[in-house]
PyMOL Python script that loads the backbone (N, CA, C, O; Angstrom):
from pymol import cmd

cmd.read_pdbstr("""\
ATOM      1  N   UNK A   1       0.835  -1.200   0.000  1.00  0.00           N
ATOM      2  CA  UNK A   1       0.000   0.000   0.000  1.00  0.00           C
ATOM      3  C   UNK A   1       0.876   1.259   0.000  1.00  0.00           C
ATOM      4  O   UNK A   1       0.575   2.312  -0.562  1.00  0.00           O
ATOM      5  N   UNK A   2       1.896   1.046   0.636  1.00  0.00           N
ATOM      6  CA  UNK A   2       3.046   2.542   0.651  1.00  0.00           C
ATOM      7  C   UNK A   2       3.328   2.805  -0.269  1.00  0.00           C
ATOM      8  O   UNK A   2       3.329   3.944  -0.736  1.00  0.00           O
ATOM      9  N   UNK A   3       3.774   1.418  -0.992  1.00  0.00           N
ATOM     10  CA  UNK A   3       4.492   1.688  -2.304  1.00  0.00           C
ATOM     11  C   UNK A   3       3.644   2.347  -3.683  1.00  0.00           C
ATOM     12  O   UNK A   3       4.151   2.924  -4.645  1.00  0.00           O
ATOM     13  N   UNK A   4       2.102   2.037  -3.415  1.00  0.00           N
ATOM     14  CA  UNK A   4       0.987   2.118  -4.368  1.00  0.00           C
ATOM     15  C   UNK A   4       0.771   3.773  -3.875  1.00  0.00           C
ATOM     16  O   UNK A   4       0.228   4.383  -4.796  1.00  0.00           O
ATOM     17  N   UNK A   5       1.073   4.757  -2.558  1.00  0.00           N
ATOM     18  CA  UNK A   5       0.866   6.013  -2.572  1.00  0.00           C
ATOM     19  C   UNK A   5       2.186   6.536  -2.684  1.00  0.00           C
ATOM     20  O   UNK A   5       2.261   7.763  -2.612  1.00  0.00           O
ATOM     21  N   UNK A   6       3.160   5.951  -2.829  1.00  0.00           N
ATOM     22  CA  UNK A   6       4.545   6.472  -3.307  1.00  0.00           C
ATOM     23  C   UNK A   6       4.730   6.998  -4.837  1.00  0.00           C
ATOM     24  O   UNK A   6       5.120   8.046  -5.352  1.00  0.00           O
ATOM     25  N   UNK A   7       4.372   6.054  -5.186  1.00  0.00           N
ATOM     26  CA  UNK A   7       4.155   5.958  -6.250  1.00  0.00           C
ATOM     27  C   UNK A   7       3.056   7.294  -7.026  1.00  0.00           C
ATOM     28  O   UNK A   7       3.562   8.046  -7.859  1.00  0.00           O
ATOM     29  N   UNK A   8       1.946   7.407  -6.731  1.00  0.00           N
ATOM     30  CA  UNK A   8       0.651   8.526  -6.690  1.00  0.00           C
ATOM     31  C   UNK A   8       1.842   9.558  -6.759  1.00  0.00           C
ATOM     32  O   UNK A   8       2.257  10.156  -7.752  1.00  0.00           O
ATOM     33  N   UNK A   9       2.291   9.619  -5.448  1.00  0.00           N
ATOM     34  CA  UNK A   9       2.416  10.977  -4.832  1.00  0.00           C
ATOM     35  C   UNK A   9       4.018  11.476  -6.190  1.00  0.00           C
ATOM     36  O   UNK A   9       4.362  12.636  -6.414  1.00  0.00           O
ATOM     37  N   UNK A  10       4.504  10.534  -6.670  1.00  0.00           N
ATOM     38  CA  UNK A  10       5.497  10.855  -7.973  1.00  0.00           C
ATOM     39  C   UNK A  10       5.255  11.312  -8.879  1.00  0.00           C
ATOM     40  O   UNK A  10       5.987  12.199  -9.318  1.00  0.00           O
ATOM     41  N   UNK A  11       4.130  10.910  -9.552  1.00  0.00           N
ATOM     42  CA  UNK A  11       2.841  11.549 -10.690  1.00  0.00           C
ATOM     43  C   UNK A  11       2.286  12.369 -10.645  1.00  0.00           C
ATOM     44  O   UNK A  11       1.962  12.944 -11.684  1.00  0.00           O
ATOM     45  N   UNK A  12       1.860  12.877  -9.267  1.00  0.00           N
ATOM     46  CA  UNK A  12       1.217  13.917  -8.666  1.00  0.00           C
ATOM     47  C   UNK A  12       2.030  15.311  -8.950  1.00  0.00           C
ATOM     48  O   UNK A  12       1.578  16.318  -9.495  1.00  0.00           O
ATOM     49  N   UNK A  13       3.973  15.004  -8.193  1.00  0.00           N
ATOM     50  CA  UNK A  13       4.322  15.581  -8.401  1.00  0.00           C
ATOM     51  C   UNK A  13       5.116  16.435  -9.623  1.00  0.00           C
ATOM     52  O   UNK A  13       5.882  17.392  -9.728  1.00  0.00           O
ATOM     53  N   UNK A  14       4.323  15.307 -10.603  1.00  0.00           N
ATOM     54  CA  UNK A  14       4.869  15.893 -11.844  1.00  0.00           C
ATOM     55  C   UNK A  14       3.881  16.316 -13.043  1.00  0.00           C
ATOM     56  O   UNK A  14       4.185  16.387 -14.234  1.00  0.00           O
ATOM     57  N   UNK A  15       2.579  16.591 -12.434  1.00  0.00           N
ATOM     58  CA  UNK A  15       0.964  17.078 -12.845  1.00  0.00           C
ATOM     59  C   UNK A  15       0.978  17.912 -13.857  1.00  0.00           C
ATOM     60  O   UNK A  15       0.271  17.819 -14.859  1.00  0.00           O
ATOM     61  N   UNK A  16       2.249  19.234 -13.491  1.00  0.00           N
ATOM     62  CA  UNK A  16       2.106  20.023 -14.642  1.00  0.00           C
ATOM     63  C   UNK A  16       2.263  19.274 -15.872  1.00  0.00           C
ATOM     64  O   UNK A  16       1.457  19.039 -16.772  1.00  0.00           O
ATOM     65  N   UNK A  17       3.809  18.861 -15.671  1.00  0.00           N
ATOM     66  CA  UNK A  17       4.186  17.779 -17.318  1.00  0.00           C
ATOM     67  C   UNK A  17       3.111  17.237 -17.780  1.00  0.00           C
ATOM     68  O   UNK A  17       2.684  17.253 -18.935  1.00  0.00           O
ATOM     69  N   UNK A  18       2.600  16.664 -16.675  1.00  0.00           N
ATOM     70  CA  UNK A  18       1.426  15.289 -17.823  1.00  0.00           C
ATOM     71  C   UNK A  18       0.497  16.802 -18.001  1.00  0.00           C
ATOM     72  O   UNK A  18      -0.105  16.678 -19.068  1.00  0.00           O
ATOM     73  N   UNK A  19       0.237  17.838 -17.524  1.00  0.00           N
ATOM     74  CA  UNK A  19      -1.009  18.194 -18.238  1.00  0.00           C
ATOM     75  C   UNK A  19      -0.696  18.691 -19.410  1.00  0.00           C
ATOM     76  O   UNK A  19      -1.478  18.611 -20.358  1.00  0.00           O
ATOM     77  N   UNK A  20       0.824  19.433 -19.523  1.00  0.00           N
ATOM     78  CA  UNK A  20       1.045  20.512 -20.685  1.00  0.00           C
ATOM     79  C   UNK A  20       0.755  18.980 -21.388  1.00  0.00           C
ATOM     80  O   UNK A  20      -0.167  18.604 -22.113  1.00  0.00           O
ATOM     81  N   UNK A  21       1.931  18.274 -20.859  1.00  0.00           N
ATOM     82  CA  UNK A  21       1.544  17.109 -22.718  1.00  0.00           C
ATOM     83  C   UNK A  21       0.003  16.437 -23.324  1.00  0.00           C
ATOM     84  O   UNK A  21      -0.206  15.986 -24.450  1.00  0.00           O
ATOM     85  N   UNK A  22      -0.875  16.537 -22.268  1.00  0.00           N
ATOM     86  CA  UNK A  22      -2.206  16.416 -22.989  1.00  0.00           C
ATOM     87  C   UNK A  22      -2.989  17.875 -23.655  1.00  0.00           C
ATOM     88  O   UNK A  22      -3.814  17.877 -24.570  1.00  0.00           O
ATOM     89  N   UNK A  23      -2.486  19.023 -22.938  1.00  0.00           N
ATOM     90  CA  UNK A  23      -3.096  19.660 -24.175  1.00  0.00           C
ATOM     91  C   UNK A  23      -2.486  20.098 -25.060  1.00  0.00           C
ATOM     92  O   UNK A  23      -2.944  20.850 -25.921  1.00  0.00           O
ATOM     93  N   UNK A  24      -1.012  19.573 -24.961  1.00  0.00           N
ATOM     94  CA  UNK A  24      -0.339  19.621 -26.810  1.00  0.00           C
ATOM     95  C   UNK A  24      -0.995  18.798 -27.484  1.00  0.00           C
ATOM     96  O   UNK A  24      -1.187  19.134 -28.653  1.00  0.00           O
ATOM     97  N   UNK A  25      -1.532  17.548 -27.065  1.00  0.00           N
ATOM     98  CA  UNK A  25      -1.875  16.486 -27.720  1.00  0.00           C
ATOM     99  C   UNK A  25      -3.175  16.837 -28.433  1.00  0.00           C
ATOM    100  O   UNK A  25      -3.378  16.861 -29.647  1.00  0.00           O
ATOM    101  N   UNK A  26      -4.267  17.185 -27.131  1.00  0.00           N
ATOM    102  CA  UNK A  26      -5.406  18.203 -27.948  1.00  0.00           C
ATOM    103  C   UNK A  26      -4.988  18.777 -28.715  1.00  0.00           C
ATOM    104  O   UNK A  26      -5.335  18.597 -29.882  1.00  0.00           O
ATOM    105  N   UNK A  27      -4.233  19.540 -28.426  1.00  0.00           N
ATOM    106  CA  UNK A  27      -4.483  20.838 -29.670  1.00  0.00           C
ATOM    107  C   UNK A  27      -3.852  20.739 -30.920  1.00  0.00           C
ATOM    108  O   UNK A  27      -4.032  21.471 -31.894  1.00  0.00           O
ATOM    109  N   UNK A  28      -3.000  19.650 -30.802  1.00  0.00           N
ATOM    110  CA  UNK A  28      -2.332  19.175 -32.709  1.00  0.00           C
ATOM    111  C   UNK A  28      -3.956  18.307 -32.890  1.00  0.00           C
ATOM    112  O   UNK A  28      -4.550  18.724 -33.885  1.00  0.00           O
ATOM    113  N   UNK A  29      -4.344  17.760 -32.504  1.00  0.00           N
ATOM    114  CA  UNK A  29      -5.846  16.495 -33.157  1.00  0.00           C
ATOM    115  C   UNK A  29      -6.559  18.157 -33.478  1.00  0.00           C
ATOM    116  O   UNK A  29      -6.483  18.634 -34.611  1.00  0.00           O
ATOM    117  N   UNK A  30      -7.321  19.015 -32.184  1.00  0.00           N
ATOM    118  CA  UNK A  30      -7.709  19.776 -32.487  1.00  0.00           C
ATOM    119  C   UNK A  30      -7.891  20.921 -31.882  1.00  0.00           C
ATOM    120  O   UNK A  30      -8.380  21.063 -30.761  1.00  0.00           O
ATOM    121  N   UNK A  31      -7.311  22.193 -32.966  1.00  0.00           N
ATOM    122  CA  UNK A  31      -6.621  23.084 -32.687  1.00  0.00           C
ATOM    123  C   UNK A  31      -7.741  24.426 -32.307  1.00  0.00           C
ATOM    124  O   UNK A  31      -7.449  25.540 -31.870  1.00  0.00           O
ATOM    125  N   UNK A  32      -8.794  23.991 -32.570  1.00  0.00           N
ATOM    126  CA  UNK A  32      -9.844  24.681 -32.411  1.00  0.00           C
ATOM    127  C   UNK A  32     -10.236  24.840 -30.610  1.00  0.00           C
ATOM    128  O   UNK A  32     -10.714  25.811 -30.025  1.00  0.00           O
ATOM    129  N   UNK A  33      -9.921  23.811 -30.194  1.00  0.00           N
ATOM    130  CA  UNK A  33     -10.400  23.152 -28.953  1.00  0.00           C
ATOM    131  C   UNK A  33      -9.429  23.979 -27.561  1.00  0.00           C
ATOM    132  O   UNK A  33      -8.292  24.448 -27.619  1.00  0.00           O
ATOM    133  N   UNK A  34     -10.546  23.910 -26.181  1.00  0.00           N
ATOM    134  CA  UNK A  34      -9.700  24.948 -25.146  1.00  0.00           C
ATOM    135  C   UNK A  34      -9.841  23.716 -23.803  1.00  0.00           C
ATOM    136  O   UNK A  34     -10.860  23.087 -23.519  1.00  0.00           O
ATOM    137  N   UNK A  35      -8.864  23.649 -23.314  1.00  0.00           N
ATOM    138  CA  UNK A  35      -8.241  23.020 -22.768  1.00  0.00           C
ATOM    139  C   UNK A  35      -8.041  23.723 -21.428  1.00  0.00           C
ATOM    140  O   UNK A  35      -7.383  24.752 -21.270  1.00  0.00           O
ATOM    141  N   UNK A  36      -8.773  22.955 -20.363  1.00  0.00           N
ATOM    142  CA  UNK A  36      -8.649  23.645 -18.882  1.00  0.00           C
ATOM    143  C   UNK A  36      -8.527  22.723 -18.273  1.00  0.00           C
ATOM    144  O   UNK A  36      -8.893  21.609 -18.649  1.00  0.00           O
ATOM    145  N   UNK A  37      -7.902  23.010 -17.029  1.00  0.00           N
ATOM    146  CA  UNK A  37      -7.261  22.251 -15.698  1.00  0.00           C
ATOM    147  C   UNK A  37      -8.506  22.600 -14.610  1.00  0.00           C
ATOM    148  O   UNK A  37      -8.726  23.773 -14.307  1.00  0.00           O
ATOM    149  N   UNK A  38      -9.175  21.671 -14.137  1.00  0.00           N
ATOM    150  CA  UNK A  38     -10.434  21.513 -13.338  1.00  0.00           C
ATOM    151  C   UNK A  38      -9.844  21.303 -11.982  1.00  0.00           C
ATOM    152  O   UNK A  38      -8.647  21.090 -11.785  1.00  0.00           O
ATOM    153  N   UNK A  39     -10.757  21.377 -11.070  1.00  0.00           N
ATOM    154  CA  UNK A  39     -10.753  20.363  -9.794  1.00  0.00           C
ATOM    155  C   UNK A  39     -10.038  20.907  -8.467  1.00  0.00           C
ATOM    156  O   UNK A  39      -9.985  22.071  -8.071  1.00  0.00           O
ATOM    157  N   UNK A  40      -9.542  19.831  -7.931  1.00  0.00           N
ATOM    158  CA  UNK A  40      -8.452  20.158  -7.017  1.00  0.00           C
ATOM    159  C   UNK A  40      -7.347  20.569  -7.403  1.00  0.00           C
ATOM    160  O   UNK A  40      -6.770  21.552  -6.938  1.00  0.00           O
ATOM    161  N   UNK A  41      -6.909  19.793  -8.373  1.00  0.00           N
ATOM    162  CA  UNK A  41      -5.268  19.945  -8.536  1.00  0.00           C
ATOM    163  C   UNK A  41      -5.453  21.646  -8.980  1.00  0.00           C
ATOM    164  O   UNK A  41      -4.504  22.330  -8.597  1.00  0.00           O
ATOM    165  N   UNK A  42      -6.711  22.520  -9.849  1.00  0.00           N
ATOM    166  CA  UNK A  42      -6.354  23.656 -10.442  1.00  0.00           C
ATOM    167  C   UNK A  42      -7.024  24.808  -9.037  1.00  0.00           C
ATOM    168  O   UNK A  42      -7.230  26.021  -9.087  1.00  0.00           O
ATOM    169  N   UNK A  43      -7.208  23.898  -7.958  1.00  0.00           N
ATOM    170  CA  UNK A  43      -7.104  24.792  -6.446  1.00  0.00           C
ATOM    171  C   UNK A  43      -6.440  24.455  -5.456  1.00  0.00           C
ATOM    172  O   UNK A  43      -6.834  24.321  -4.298  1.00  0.00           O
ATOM    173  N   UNK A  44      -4.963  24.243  -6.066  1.00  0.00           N
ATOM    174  CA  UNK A  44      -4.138  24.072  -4.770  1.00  0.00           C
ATOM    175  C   UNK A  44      -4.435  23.198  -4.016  1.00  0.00           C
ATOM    176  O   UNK A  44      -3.782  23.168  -2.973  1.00  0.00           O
ATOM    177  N   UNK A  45      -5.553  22.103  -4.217  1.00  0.00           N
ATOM    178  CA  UNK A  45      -5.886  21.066  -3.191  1.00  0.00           C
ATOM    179  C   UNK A  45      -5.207  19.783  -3.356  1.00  0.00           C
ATOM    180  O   UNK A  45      -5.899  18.815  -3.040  1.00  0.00           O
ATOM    181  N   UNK A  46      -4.329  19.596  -3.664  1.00  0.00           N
ATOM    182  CA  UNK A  46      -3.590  17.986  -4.017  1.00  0.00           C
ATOM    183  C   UNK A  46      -3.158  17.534  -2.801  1.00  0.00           C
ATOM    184  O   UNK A  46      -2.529  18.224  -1.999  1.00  0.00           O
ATOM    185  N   UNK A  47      -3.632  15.846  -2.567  1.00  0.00           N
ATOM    186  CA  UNK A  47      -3.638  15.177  -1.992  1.00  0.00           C
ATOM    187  C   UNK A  47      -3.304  14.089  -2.450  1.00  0.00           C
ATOM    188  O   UNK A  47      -3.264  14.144  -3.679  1.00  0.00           O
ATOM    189  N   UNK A  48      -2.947  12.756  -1.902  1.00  0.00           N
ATOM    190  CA  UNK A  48      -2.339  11.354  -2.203  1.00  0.00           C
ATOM    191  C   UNK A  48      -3.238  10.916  -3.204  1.00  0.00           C
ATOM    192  O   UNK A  48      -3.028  10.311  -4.256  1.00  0.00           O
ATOM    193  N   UNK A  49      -4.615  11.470  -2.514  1.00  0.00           N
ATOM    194  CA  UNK A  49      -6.189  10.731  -3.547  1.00  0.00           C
ATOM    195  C   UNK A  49      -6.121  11.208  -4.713  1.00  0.00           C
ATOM    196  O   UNK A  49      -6.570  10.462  -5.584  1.00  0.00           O
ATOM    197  N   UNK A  50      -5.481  12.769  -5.245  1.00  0.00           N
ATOM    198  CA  UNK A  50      -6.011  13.494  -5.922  1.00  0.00           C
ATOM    199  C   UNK A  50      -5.896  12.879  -7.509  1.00  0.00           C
ATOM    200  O   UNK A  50      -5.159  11.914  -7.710  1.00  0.00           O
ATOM    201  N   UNK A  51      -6.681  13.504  -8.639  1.00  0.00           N
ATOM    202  CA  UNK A  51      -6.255  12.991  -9.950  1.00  0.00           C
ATOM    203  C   UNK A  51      -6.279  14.042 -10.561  1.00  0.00           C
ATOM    204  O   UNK A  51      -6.289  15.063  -9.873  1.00  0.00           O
ATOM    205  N   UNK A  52      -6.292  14.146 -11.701  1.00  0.00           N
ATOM    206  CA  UNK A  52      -5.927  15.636 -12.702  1.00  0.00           C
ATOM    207  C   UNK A  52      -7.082  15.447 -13.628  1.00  0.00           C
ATOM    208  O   UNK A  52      -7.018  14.886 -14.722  1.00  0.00           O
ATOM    209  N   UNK A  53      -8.304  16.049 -13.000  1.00  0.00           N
ATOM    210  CA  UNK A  53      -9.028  16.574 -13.985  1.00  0.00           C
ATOM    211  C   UNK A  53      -8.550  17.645 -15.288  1.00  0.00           C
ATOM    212  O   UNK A  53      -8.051  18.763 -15.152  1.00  0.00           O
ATOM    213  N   UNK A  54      -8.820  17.043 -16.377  1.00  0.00           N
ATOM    214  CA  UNK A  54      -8.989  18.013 -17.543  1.00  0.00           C
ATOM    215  C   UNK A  54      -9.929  18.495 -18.364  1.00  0.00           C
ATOM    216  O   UNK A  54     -10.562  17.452 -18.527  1.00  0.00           O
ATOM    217  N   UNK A  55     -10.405  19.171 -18.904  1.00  0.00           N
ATOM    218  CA  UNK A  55     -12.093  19.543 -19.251  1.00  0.00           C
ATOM    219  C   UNK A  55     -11.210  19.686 -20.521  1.00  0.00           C
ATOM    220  O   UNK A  55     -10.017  19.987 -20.479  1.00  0.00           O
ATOM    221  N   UNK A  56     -11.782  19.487 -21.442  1.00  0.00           N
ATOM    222  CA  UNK A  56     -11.539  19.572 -23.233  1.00  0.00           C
ATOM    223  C   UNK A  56     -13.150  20.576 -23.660  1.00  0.00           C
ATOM    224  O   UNK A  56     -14.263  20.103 -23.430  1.00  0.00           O
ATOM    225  N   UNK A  57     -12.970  21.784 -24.206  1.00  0.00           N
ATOM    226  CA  UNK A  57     -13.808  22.004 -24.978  1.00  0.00           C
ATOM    227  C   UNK A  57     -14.016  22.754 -26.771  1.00  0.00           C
ATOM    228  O   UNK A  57     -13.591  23.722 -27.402  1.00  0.00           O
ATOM    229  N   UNK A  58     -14.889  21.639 -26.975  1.00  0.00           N
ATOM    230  CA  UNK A  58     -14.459  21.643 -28.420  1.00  0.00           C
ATOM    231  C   UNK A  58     -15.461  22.927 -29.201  1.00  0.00           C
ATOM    232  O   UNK A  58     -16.591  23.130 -28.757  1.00  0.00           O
ATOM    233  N   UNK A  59     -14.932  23.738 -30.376  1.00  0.00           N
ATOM    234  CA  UNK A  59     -15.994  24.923 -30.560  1.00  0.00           C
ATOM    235  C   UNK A  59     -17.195  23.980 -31.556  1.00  0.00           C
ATOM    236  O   UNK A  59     -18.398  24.243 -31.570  1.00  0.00           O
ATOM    237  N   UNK A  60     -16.644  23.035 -32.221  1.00  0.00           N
ATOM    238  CA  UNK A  60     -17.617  22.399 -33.135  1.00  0.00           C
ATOM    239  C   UNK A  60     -17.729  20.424 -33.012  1.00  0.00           C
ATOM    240  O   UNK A  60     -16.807  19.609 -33.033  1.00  0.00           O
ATOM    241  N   UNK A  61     -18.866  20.252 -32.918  1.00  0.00           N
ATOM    242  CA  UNK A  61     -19.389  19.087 -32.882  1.00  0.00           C
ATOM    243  C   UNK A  61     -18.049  18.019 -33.095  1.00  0.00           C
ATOM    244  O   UNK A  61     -17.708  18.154 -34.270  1.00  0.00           O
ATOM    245  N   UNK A  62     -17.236  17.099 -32.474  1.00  0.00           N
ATOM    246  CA  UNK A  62     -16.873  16.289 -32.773  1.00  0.00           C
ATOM    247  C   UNK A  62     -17.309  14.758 -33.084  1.00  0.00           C
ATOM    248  O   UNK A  62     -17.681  14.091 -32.118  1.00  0.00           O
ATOM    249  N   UNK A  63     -17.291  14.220 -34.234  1.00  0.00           N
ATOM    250  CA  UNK A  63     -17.365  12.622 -34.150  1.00  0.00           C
ATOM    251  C   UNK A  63     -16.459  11.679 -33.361  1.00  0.00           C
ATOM    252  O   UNK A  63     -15.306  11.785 -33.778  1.00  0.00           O
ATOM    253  N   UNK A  64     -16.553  10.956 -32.550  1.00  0.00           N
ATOM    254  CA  UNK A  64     -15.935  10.089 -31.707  1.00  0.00           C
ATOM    255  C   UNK A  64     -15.475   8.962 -32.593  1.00  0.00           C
ATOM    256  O   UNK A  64     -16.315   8.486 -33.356  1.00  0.00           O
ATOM    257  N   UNK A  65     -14.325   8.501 -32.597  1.00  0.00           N
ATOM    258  CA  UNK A  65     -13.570   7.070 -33.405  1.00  0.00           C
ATOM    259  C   UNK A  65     -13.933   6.153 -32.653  1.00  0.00           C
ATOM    260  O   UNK A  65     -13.753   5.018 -33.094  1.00  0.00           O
ATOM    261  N   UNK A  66     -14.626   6.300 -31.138  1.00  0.00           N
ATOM    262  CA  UNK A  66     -13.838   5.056 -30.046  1.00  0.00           C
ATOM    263  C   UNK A  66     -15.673   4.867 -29.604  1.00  0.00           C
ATOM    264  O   UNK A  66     -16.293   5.843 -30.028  1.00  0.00           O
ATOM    265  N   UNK A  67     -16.265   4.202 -29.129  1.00  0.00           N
ATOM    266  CA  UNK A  67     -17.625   3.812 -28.407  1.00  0.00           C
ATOM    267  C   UNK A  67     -17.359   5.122 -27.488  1.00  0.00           C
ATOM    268  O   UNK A  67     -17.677   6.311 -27.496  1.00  0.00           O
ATOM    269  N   UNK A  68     -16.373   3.970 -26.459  1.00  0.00           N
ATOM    270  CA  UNK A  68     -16.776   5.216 -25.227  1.00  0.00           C
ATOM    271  C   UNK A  68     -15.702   6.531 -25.349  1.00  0.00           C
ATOM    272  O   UNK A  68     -14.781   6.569 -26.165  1.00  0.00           O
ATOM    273  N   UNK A  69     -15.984   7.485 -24.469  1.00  0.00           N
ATOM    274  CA  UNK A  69     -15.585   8.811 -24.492  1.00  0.00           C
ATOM    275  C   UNK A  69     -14.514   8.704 -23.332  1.00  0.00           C
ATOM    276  O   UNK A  69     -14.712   9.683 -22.612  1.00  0.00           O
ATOM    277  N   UNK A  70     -13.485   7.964 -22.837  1.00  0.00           N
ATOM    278  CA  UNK A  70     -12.316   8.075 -22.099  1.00  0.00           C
ATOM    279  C   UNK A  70     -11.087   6.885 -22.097  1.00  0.00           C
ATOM    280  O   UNK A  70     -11.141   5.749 -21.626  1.00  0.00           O
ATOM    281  N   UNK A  71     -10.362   7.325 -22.549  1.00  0.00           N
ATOM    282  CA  UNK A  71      -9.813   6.187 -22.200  1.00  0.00           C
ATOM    283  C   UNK A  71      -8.064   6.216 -21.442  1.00  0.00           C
ATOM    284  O   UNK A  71      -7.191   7.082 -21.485  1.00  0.00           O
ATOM    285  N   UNK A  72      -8.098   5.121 -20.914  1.00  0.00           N
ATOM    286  CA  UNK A  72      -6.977   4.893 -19.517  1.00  0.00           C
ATOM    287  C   UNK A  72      -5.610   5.093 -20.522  1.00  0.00           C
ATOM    288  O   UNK A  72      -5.477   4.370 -21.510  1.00  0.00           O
ATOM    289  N   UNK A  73      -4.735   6.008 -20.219  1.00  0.00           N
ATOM    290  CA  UNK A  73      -3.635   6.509 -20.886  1.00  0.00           C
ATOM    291  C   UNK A  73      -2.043   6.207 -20.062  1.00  0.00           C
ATOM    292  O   UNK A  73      -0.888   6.475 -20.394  1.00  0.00           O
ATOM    293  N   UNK A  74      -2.495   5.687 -19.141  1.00  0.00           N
ATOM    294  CA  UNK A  74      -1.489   4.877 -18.232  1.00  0.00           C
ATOM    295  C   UNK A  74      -0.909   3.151 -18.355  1.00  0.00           C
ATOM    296  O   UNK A  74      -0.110   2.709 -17.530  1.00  0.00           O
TER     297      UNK A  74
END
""", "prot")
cmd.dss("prot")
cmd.show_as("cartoon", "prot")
cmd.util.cbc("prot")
cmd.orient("prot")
């Protein structure tokens, strides 16, 4: 269990990185699209629990490639 919030708390501390690189990633697919940091992590609230909400919003209707709308990038 230590090792499983050791672990968290490494990722956690490196939140900015993973976020800039998902909304580079948005914004080469699509460049139209605005990209915000939600939640706790974008109020100073990070904790062991915490995760990195990201809100994607797109200006025009996208078609989805995939069924569902998320998928595990870890």
């Amino acid at each position: 269990m230590e090792r499983m919030y050791r672990n968290r708390l490494l990722l956690l501390h490196e939140w900015r990185d993973i976020a800039y690189r998902i909304a580079r990633i948005v914004k080469n697919l699509y460049p139209e699209a605005k990209v915000h940091l939600i939640g706790g992590i974008a109020e100073n609230r990070i904790t062991v629990n915490s995760d990195i909400d990201i809100a994607v919003v797109f200006k025009n209707r996208v078609k989805w490639r995939r069924k569902n709308r998320y998928l595990n990038i870890y």
